[in-house]
DOPA-82130 format. One record per residue (C-alpha): x, y, z. Coordinates in Angstrom, 3 decimals, always signed. Layout:
# residues N
<rec c1="X" c2="Y" c3="Z"/>
...
//
This chain:
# residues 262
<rec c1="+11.678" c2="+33.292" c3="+3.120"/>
<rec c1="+13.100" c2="+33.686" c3="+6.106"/>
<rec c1="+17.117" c2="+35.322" c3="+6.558"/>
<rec c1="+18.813" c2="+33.979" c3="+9.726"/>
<rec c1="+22.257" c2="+34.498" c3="+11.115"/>
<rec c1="+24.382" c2="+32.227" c3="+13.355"/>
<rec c1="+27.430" c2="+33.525" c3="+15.354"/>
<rec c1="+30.083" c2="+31.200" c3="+17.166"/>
<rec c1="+33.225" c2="+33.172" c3="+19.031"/>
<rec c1="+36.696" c2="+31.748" c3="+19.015"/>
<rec c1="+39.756" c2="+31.902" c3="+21.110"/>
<rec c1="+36.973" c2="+33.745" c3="+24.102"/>
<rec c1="+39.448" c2="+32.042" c3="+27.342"/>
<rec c1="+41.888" c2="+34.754" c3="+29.106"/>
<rec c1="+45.020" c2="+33.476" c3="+27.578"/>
<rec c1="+44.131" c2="+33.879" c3="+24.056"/>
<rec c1="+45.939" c2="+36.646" c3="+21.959"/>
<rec c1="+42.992" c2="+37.634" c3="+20.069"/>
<rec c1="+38.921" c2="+37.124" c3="+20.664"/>
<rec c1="+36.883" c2="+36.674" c3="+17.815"/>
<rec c1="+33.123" c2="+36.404" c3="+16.604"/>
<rec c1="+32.145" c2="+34.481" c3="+13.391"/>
<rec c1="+29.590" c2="+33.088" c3="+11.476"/>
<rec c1="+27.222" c2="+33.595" c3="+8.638"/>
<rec c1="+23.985" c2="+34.562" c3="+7.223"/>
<rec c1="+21.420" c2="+33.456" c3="+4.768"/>
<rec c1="+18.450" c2="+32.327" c3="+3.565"/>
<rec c1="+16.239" c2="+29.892" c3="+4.944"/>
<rec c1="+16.796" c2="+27.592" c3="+1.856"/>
<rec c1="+20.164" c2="+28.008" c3="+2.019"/>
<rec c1="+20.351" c2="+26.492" c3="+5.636"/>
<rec c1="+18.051" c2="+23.712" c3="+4.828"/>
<rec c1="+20.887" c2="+22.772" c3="+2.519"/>
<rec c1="+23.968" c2="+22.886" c3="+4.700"/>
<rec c1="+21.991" c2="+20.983" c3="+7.238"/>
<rec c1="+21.011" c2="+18.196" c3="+4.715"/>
<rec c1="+24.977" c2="+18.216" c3="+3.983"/>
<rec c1="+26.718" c2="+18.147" c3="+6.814"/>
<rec c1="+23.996" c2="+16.034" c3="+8.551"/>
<rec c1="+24.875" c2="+13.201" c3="+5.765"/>
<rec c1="+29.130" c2="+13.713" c3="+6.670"/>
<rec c1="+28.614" c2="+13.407" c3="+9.884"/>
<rec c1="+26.805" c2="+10.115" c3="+9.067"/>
<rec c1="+29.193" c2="+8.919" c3="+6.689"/>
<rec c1="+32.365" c2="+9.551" c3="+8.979"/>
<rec c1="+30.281" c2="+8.103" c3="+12.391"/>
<rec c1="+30.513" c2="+11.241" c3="+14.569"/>
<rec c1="+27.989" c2="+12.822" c3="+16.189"/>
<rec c1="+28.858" c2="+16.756" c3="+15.445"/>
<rec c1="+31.828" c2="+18.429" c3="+14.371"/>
<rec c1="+33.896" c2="+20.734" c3="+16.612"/>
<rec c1="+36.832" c2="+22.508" c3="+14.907"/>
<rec c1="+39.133" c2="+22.933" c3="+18.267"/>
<rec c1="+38.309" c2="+19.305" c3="+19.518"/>
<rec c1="+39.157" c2="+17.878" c3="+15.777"/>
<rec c1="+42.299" c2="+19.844" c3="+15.832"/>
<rec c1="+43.563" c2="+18.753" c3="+18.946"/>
<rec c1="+42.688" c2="+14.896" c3="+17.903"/>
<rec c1="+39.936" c2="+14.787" c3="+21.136"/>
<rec c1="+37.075" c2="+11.772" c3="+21.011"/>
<rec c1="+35.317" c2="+11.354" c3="+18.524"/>
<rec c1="+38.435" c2="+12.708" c3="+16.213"/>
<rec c1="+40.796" c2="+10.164" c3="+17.828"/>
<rec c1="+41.147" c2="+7.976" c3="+15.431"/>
<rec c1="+44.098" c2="+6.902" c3="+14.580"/>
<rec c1="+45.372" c2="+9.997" c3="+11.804"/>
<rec c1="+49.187" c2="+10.347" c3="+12.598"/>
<rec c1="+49.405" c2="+12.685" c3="+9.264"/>
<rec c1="+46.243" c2="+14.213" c3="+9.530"/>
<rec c1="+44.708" c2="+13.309" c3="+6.510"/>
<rec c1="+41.326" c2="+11.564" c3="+7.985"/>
<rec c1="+40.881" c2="+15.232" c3="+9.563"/>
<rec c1="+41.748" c2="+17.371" c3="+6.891"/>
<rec c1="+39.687" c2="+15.636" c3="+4.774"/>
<rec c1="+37.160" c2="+16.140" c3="+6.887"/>
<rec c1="+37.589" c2="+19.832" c3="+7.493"/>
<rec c1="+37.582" c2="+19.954" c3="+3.300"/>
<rec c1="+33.919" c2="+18.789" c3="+3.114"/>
<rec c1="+32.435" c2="+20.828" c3="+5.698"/>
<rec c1="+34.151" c2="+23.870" c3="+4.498"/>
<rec c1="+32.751" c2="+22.707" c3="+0.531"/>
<rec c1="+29.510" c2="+22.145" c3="+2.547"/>
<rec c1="+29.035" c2="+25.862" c3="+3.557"/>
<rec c1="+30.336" c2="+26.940" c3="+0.276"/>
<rec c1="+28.190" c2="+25.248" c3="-1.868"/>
<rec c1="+25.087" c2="+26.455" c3="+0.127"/>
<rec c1="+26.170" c2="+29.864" c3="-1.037"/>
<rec c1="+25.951" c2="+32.079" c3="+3.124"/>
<rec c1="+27.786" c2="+35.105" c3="+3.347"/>
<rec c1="+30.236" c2="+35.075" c3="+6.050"/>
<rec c1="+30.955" c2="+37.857" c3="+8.792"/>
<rec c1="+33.533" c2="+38.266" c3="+11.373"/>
<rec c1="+34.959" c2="+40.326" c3="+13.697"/>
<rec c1="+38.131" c2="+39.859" c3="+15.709"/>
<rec c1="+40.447" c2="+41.978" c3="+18.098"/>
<rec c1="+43.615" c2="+41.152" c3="+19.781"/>
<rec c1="+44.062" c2="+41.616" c3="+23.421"/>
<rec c1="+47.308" c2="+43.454" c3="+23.214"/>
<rec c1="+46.426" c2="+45.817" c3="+20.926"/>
<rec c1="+43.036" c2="+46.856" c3="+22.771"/>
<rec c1="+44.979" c2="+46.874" c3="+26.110"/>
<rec c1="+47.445" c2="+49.494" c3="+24.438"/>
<rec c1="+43.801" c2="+51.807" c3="+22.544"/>
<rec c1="+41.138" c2="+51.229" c3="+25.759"/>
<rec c1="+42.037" c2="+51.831" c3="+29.019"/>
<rec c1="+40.321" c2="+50.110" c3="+31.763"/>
<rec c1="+37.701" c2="+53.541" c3="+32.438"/>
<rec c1="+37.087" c2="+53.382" c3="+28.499"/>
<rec c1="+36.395" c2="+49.960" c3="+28.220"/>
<rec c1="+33.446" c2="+50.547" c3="+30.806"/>
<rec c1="+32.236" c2="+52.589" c3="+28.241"/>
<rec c1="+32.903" c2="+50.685" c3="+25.316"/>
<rec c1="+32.391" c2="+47.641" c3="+26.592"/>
<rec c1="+34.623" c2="+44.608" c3="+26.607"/>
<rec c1="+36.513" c2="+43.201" c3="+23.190"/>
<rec c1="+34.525" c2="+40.825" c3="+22.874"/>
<rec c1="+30.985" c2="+42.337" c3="+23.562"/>
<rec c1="+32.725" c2="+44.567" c3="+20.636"/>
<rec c1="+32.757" c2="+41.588" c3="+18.446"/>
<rec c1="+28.991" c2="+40.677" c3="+19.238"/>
<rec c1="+28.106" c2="+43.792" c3="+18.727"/>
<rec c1="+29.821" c2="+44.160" c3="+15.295"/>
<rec c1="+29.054" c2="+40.996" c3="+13.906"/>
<rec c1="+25.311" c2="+41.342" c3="+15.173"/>
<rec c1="+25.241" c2="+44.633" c3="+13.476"/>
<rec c1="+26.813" c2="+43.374" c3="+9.993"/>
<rec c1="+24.088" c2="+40.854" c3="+9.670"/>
<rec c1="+21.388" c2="+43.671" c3="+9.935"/>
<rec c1="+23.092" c2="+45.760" c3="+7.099"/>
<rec c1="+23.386" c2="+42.663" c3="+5.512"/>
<rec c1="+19.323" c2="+42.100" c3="+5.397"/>
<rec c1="+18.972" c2="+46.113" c3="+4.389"/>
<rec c1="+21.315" c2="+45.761" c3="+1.447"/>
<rec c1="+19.231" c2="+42.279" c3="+0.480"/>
<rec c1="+15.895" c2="+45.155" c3="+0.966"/>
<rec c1="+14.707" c2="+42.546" c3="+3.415"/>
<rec c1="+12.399" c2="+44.096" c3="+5.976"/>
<rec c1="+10.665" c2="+41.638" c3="+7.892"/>
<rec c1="+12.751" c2="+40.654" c3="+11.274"/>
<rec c1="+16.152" c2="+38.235" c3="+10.792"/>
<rec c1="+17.026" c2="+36.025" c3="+13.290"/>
<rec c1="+19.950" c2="+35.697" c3="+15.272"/>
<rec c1="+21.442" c2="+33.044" c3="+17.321"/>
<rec c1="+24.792" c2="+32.554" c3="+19.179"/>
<rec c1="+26.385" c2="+30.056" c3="+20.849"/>
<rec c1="+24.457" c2="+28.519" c3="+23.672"/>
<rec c1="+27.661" c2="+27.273" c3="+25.824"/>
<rec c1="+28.887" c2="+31.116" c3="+26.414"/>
<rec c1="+28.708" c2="+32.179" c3="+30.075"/>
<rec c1="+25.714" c2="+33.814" c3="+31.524"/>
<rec c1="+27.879" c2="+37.734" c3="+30.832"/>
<rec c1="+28.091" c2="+36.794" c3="+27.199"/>
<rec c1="+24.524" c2="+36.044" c3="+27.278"/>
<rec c1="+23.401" c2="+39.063" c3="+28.511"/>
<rec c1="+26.037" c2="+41.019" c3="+26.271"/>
<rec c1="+24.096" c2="+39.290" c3="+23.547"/>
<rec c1="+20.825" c2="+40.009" c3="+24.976"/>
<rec c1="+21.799" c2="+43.790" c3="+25.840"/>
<rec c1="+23.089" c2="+44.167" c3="+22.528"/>
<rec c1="+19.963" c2="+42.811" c3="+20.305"/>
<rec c1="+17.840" c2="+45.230" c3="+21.966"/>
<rec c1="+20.438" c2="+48.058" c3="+21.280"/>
<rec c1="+20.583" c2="+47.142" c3="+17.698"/>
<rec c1="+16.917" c2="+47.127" c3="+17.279"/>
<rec c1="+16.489" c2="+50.773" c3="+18.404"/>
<rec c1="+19.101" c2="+52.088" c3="+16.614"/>
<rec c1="+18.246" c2="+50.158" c3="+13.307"/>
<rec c1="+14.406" c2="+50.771" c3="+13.597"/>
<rec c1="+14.093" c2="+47.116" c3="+13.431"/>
<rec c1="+12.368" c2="+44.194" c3="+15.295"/>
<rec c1="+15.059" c2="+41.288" c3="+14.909"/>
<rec c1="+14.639" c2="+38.242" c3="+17.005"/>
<rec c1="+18.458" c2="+37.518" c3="+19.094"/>
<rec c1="+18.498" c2="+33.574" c3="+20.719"/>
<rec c1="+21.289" c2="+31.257" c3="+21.598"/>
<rec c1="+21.233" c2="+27.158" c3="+20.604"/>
<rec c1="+23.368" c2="+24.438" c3="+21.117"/>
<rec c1="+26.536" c2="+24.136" c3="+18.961"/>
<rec c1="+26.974" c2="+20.066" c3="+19.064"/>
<rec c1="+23.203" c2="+19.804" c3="+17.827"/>
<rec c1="+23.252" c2="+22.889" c3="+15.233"/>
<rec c1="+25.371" c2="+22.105" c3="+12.234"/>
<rec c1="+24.823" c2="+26.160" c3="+11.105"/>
<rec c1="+26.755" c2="+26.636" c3="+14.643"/>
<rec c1="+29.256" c2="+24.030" c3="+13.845"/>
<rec c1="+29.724" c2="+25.744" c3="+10.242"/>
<rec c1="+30.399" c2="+28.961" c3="+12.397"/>
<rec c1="+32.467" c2="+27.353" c3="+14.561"/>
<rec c1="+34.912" c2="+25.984" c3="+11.514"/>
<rec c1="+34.671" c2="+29.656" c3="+9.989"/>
<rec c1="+36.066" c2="+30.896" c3="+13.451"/>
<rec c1="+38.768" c2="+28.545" c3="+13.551"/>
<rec c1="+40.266" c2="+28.731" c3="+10.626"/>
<rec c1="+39.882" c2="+33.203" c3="+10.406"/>
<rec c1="+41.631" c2="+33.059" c3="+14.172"/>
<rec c1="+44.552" c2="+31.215" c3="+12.918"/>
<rec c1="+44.947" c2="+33.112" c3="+9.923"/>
<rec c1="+44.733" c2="+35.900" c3="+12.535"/>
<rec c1="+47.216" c2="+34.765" c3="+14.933"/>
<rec c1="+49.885" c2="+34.360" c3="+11.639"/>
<rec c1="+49.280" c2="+37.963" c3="+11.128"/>
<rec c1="+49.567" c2="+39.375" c3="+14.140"/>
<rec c1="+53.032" c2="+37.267" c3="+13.848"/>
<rec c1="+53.795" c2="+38.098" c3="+10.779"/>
<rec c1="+52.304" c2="+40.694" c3="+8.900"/>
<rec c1="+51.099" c2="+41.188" c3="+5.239"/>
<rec c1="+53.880" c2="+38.746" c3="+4.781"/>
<rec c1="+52.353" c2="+36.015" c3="+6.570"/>
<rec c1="+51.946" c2="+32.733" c3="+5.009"/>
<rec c1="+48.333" c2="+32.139" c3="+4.155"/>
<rec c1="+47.164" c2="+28.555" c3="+4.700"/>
<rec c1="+45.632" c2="+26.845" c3="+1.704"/>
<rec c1="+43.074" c2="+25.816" c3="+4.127"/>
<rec c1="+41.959" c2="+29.626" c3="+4.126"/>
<rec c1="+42.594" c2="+30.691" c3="+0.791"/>
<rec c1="+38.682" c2="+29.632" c3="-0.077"/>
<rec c1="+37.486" c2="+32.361" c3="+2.033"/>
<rec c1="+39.757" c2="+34.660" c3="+0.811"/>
<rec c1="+37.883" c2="+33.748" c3="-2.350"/>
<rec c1="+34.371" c2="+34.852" c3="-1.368"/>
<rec c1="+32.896" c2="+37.903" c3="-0.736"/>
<rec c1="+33.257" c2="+38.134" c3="+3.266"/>
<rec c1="+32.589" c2="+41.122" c3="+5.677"/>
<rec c1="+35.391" c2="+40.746" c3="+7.856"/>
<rec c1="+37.309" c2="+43.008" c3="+10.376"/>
<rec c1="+40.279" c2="+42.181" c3="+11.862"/>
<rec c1="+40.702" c2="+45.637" c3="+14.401"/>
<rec c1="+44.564" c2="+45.817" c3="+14.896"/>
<rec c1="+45.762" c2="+48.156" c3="+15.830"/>
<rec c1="+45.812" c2="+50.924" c3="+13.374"/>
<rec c1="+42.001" c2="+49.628" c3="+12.419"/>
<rec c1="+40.984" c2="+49.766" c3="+16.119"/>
<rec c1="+42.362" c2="+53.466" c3="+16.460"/>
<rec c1="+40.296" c2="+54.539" c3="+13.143"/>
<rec c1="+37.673" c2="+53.013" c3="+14.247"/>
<rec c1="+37.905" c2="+54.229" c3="+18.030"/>
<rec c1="+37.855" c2="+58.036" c3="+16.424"/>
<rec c1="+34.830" c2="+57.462" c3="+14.069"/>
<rec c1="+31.535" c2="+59.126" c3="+15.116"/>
<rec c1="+29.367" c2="+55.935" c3="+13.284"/>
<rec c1="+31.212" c2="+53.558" c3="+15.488"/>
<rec c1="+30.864" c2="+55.476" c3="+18.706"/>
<rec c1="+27.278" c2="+56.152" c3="+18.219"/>
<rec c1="+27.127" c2="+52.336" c3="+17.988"/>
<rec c1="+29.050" c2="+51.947" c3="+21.936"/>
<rec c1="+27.120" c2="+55.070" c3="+23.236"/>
<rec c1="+26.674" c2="+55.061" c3="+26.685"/>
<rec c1="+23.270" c2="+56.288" c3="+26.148"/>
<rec c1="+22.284" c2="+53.259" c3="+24.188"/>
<rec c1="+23.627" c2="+50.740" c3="+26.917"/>
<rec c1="+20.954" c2="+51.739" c3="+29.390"/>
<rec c1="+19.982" c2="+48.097" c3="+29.202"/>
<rec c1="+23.730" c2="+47.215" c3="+30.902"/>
<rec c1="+23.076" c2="+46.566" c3="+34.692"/>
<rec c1="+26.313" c2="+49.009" c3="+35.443"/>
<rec c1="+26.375" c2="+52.448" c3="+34.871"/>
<rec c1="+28.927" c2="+54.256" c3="+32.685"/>
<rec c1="+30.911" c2="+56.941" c3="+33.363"/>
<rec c1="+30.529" c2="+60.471" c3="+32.333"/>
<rec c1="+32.798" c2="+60.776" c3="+29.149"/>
<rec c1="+33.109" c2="+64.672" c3="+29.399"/>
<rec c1="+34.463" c2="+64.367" c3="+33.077"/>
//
């Protein structure tokens, strides 16, 4: 039976204090089931997909008239219990701008790549592991959000090849449409709700005050990384996650990177 992953990335526009990749993998069985879920929702509430940014911000076709937000909540609650009850294991990997700016410099991110090419990469590589702790050999597939720009694309493009030749593997890497993929949808909701539980950290700390809509996935066993800034600095200094950025492995990238030992 088939394992496949699906990514969507949050909060990827210039302004935003944090980027972020997330989604989640499983078995082929355990898609078919989300998809038979969340296909019947969307039937029963009379809109076409689900979009977690457009429902938050009350856009067509989550205009209706909801002044206390209950039609949209509600709604939120049985997608979330959809991708629950179908049992995928989520992954995520976010980064805020200001604490990368302050860890990469401009020369270093050349070498290690943008944040959010980070993320890709991370994610990407968690669903691999993912498949080798499951002793699943044959290839996974994994697919990202179509509607990322053509960079992102090849990013994601760059870094499936990487991961296959360091992982000794032969995984398949595509992109698909969100609005007609409910799996990318269910990423897309997983995103949302880890970036805002994101942004209330970076404003508040440990002492944040956790949404109820997140405490569910606080519940499950995740694989999440949230690289602030003392995380990003570990990580930064540890050979396994350099050898994963090494320049030599980026030979794919149409520009060259520097010389580190210059």
């Amino acid at each position: 039976m088939s394992l496949i992953a699906y990514f969507d990335d949050s909060n990827s526009h210039k302004d935003a204090p944090l980027i972020l990749w997330a989604g989640f993998v499983g078995y082929e069985n355990q898609w078919a089931l989300l998809d038979e879920t969340w296909t019947t929702i969307l039937e029963n509430e009379g809109i076409p997909y689900f979009s977690w940014s457009e429902s938050l911000a009350g856009r067509p076709p989550f205009n209706r008239f909801d002044p206390s937000r209950a039609w949209r909540d509600h709604l939120v609650f049985q997608f979330r219990n959809a991708i629950l009850e179908a049992g995928l294991f989520g992954i995520a990997a976010g980064v805020p701008h200001s604490h990368w700016r302050e860890l990469v410099s401009p020369e270093d991110e050349r070498w290690i790549n943008p944040p959010g090419t980070v993320c890709l990469t991370l994610v990407s590589l968690k669903a691999v592991r993912y498949a080798k702790r499951k002793n699943y050999s044959a290839p996974i597939t994994v697919y990202f959000d179509g509607g990322v720009e053509l960079p992102a694309k090849r990013s994601a493009s760059a870094v499936g090849n990487i991961l296959n030749k360091l992982e000794s593997r032969h995984d398949n890497y595509d992109f698909a449409s969100v609005k007609a993929t409910p799996a990318l949808q269910a990423a897309d909701l997983f995103a949302g709700e880890l970036q805002n539980d994101m942004k209330a950290y970076l404003r508040d700390g440990h002492n944040r005050q956790v949404s109820p809509h997140m405490t569910p996935w606080m519940n499950r066993k995740c694989d999440i990384d949230f690289l602030e800034r003392s995380v990003l600095a570990e990580r930064l200094a540890s050979p396994a996650f350099q050898h994963v950025l090494n320049d030599e492995n980026w030979t794919e990238l149409e520009e060259p990177r520097p010389n580190q030992n210059k």
